[in-house]
C-alpha positions as CSV (number, residue, x, y, z in Angstrom):
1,X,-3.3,88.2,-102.3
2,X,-1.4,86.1,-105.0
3,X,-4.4,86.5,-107.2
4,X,-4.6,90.0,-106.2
5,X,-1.1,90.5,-107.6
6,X,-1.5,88.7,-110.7
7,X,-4.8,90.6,-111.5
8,X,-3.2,93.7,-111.2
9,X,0.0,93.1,-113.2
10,X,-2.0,91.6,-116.2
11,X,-3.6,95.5,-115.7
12,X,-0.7,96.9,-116.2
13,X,0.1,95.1,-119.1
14,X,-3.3,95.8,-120.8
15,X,-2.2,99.3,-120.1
16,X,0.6,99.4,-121.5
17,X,-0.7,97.9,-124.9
18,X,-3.0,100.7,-125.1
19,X,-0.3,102.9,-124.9
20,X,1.5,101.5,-127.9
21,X,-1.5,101.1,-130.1
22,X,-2.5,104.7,-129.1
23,X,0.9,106.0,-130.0
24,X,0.7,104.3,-133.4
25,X,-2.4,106.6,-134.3
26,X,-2.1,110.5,-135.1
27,X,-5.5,111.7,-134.0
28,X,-6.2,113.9,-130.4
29,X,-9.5,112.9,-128.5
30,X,-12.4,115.1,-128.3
31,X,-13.0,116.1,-124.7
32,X,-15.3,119.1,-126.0
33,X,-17.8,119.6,-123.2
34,X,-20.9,118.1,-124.4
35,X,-20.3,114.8,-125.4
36,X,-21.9,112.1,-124.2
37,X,-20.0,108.7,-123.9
38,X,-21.1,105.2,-123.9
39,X,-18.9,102.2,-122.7
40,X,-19.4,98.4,-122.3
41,X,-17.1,96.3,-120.3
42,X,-16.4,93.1,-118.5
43,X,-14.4,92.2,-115.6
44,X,-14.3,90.6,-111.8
45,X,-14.3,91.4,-108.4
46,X,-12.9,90.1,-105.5
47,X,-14.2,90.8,-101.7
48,X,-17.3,88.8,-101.4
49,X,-15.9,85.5,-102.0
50,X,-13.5,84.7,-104.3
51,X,-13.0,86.2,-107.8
52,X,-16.3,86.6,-110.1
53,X,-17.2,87.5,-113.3
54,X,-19.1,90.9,-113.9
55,X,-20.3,92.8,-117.1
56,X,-21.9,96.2,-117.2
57,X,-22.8,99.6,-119.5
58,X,-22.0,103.1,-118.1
59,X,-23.0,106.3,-119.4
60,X,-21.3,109.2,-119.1
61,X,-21.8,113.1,-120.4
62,X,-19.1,115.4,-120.3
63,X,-18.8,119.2,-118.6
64,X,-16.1,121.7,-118.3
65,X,-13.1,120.7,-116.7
66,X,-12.5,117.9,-117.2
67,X,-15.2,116.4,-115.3
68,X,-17.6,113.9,-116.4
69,X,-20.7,112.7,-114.6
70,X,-21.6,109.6,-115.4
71,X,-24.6,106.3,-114.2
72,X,-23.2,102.6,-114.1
73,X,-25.2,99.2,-114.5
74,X,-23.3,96.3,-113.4
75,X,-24.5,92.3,-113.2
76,X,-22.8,89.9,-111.0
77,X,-23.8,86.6,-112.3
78,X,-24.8,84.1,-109.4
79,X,-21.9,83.8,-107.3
80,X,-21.8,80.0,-105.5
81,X,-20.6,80.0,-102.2
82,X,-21.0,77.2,-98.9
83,X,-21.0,78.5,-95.4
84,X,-21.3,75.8,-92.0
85,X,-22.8,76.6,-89.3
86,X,-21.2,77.4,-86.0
87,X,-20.9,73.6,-84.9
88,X,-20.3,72.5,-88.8
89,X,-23.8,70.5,-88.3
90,X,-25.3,72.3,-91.3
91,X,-23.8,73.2,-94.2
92,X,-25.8,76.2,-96.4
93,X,-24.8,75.7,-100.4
94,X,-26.4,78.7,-102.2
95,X,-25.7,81.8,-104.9
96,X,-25.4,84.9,-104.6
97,X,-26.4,87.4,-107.6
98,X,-25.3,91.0,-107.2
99,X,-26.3,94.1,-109.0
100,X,-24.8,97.3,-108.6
101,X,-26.5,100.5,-109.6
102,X,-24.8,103.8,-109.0
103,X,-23.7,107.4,-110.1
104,X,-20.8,109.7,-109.3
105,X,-18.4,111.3,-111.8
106,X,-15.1,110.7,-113.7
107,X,-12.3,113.9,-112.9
108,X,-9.9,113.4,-115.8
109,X,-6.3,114.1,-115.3
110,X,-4.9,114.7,-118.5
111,X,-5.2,117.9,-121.0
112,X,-7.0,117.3,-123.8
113,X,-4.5,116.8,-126.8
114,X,-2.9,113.7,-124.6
115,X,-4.3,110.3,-126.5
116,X,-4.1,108.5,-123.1
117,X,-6.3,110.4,-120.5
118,X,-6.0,108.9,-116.7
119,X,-9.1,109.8,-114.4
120,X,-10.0,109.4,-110.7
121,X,-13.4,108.5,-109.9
122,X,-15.8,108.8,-106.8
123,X,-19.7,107.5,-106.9
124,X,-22.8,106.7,-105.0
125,X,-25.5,103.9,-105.5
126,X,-26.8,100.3,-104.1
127,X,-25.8,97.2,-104.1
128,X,-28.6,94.7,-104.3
129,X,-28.0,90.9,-103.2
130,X,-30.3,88.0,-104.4
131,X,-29.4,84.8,-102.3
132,X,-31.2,81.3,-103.1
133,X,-29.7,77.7,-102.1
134,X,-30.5,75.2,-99.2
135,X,-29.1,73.8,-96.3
136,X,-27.5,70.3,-95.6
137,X,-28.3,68.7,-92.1
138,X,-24.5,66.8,-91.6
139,X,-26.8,64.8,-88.8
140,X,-30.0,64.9,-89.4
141,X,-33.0,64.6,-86.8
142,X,-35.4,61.9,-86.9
143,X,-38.0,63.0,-89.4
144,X,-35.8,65.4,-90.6
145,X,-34.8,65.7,-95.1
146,X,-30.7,65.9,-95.7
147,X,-31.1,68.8,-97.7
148,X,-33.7,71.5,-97.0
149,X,-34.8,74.5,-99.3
150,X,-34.6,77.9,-97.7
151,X,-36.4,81.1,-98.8
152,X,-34.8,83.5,-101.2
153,X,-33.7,86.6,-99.4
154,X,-33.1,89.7,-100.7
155,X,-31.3,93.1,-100.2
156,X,-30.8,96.4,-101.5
157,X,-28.1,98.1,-99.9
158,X,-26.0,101.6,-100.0
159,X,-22.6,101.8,-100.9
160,X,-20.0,104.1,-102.0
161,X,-17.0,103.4,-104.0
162,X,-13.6,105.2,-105.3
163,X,-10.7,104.2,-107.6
164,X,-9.3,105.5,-110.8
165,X,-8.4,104.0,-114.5
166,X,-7.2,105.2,-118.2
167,X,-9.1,105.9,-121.3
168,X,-6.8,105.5,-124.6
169,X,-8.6,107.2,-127.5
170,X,-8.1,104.8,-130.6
171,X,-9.4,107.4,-132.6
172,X,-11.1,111.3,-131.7
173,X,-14.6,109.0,-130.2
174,X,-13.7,105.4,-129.9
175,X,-11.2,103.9,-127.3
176,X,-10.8,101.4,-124.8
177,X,-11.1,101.9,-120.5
178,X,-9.8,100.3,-118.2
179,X,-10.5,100.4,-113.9
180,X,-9.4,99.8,-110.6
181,X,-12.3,100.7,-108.2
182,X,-13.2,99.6,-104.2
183,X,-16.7,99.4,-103.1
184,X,-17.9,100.2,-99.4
185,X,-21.3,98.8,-98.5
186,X,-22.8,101.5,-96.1
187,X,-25.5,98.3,-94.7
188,X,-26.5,94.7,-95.5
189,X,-24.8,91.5,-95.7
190,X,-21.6,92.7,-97.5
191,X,-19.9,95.0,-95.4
192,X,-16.6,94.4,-96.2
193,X,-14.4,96.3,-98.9
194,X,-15.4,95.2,-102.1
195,X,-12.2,95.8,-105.5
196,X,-14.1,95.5,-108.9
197,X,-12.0,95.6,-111.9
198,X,-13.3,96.0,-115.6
199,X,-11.7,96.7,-118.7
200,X,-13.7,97.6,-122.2
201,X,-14.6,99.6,-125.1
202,X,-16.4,102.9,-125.4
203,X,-17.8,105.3,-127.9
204,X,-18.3,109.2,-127.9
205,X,-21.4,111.1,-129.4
206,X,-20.4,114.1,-130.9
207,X,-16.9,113.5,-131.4
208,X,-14.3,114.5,-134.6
């Protein structure tokens, strides 16, 4: 929770320097209908184990409204974790690698001649887990190696996910995002509630 806390509050502070630097420029976004938007970004999450690093790309197209629908592509670098077993007699070390593939759609809550444009955001995709490593016999059997390989296992999974964040137009097609969203795996191995947070950079085609 402490790291929770400390995530979020450097969020806020990230947001609140986009709001200075966007006040410091004199030029109104573009949200014409229309445009399509590309955005790169990094970030973590926190749910599975601990916190991890993430990066990903997102594209996005705008419609009336204020409504954007949009596809993600994020990679979760192999994530190490250790689990013993129920009578701590083996001990699994492995990784996990996560990717996340899903769509949904961006409902902006701001009119378009505000620089800094909040949005909530609902979406649909999969979750697919990648999990190599091998198990250490604390007592071995006669006959038995210390450290045994075990197969790679795999998953693709359904999930849905909601949240929210802030664009802050630098200029009328370039700006910078940043997001607060919580996963749901539907299935699979992660079934808990998942928070991903990313911050980035994107650019509009079509803009002023």
């Amino acid at each position: 929770m402490r790291k929770l806390t400390i995530y979020l509050a450097s969020l806020i502070c990230v947001f609140a320097g986009f709001r200075s630097s966007a006040h410091a420029q004199g030029k109104t976004p573009d949200l014409r209908p229309g445009n399509f938007e590309l955005g790169l970004y990094g970030g973590a999450s926190y749910g599975v184990d601990a916190f991890h690093g993430m990066g990903g790309v997102n594209l996005s197209y705008s419609l009336p409204k204020l409504l954007l629908p949009y596809v993600e592509f994020s990679y979760f670098p192999g994530i190490p974790r250790q689990e013993d077993n129920a009578d701590h007699t083996d001990t699994f070390h492995g990784s996990d690698r996560l990717i996340d593939f899903h769509g949904g759609v961006h409902i902006r809550l701001a009119p378009s001649e505000s620089r800094i444009v909040p949005y909530g955001v609902v979406g649909f995709g999969v979750l697919q887990s990648r999990i190599t490593g091998y198990t250490h016999h604390n007592q071995p059997l006669p006959g038995q190696p210390v450290d045994e390989t075990q197969p790679t296992t795999t998953g693709t999974d359904p999930a849905v996910n909601f949240g929210g964040g802030v664009r802050v137009y630098q200029t009328s097609a370039f700006g910078y995002r940043a997001e607060v969203k919580v996963y749901r795996p539907l299935s699979g191995r992660f079934t808990g509630v998942v928070p991903k947070f990313e911050g980035g950079i994107f650019f509009q085609f079509g803009g002023r």
